[in-house]
C-alpha positions as CSV (number, residue, x, y, z in Angstrom):
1,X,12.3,-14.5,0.2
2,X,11.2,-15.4,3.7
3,X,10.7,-12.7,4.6
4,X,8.3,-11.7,1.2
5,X,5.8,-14.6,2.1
6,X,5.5,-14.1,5.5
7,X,4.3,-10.5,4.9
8,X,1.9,-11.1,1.9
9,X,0.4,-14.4,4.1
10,X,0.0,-12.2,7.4
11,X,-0.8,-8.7,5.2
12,X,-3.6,-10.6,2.9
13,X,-4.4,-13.1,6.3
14,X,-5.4,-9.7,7.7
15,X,-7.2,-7.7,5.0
16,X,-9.6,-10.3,4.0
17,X,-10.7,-11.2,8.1
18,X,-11.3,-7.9,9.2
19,X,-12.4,-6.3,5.8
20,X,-16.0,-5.1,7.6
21,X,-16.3,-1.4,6.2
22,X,-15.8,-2.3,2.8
23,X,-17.7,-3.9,-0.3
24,X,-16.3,-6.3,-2.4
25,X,-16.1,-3.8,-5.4
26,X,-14.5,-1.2,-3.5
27,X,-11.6,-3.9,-2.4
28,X,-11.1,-4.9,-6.2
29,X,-11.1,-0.8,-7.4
30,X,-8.5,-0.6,-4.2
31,X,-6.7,-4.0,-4.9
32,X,-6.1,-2.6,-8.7
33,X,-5.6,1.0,-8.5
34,X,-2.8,0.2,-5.7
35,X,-0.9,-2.2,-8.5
36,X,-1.6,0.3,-11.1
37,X,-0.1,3.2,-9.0
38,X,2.7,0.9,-7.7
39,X,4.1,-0.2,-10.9
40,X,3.7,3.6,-12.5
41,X,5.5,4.9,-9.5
42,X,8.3,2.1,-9.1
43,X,8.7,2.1,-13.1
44,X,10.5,5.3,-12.5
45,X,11.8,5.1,-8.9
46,X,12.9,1.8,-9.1
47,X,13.6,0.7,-12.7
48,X,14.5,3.8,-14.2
49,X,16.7,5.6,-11.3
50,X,17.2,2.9,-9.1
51,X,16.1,4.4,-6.2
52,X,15.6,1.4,-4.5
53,X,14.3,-1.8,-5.9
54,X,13.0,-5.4,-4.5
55,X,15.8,-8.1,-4.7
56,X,17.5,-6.8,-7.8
57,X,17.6,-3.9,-9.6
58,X,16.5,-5.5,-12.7
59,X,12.8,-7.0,-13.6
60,X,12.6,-10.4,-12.5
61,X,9.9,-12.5,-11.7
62,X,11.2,-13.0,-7.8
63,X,10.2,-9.5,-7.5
64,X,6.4,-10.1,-8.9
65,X,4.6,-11.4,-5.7
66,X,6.0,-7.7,-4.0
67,X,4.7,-5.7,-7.1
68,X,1.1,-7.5,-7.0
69,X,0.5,-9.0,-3.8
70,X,2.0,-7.0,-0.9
71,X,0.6,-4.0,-1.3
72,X,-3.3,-3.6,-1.8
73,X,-4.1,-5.7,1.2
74,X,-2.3,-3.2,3.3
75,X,-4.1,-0.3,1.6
76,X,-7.4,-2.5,2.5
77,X,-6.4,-2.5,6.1
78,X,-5.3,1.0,5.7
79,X,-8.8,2.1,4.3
80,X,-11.1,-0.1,6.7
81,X,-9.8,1.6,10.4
82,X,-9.3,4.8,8.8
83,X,-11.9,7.3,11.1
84,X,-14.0,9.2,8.2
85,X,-16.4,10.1,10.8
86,X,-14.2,11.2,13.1
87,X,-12.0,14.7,13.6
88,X,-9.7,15.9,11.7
89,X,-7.0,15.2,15.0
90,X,-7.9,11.7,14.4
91,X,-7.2,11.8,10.6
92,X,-4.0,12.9,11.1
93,X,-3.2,10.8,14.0
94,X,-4.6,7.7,12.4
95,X,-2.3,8.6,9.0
96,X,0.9,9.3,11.0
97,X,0.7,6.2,13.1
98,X,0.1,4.3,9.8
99,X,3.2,6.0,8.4
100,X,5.4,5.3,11.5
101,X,4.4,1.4,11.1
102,X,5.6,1.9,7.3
103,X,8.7,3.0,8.0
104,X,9.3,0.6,10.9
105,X,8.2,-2.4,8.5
106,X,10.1,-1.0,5.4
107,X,13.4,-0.9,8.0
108,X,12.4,-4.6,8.4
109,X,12.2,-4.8,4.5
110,X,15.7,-3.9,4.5
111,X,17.7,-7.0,6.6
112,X,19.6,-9.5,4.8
113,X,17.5,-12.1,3.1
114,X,15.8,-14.8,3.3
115,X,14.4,-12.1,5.8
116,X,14.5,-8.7,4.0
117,X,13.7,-8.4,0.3
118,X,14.2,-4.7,-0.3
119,X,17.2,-3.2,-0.9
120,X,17.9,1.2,-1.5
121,X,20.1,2.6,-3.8
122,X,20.0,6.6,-3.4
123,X,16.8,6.7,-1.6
124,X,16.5,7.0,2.5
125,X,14.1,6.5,4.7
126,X,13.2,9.9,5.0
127,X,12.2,10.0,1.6
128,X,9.4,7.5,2.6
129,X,8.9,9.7,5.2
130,X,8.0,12.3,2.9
131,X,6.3,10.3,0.1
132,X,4.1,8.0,2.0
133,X,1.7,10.3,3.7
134,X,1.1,11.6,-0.1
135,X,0.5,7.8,-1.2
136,X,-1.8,7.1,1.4
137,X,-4.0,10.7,0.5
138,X,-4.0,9.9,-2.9
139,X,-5.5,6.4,-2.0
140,X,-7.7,8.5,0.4
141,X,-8.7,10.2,-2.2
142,X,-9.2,7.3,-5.0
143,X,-11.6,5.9,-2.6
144,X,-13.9,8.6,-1.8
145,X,-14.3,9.1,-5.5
146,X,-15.1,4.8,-5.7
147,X,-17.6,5.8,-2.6
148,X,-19.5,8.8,-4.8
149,X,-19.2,6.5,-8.2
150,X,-21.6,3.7,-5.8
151,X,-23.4,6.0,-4.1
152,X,-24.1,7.7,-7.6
153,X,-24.2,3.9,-9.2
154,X,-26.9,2.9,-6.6
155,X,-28.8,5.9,-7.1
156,X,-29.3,5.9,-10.5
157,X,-30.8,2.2,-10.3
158,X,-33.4,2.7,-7.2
């Protein structure tokens, strides 16, 4: 558990100091949409196949502060440094050292507790490997169309 509340203080410490490239409302759309798609993708992965869980591999409430809190501040980080104006190269660079740190952290995740909170049942790390460059386009993705909803939003009222 330790280990759980050291990461959500530094994650979240993080998120909201250097949060410069992005509006409040697009850090709420971000901050609910990453619970949202969490919980619908863990509902199956974890509770229903238990593929890997946090703690246990039943609900509990232990497991709560890493379904809502641990998450969407590193998507905010994620989404801040990510180079939109920059080349492709960069994109993919940026996205692969990104997965890299989440598989390096997630191997963290995975010590004994108090330190590690996350434990894997038929899932590998190479299944992250696989799975997490598709989470982070999808958030890619969900943001762009929060960026043309403003733009769009602002538009309309000018």
């Amino acid at each position: 558990m330790i280990g759980l509340i050291l990461a959500i203080i530094i994650f979240n410490l993080i998120a909201f100091k250097h949060k410069e490239n992005l509006t409040l409302n697009q850090v709420l759309h971000i901050w609910a949409f990453t619970i949202a798609f969490q919980n619908s993708f863990d509902l199956f992965i974890d509770f229903k196949y238990h593929g890997y869980w946090y703690f246990t591999k039943e609900v509990d409430w232990k497991a709560l502060p890493a379904h809502l809190l641990l998450l969407p501040p590193v998507n905010i980080v994620f989404l801040n440094g990510y180079p939109f104006k920059k080349k492709i190269r960069h994109k993919i660079g940026y996205l692969v050292i990104w997965v890299m740190v989440i598989l390096i952290y997630e191997t963290i995740t995975r010590l004994p507790e108090p330190w590690g909170y996350f434990d894997y049942g038929w899932w590998e790390l190479w299944h992250s490997a696989i799975v997490d460059p598709i989470l982070f386009l999808t958030l890619l993705a969900y943001y762009k169309w929060i960026r043309k909803a403003e733009n769009k939003l602002l538009a309309k009222n000018k």
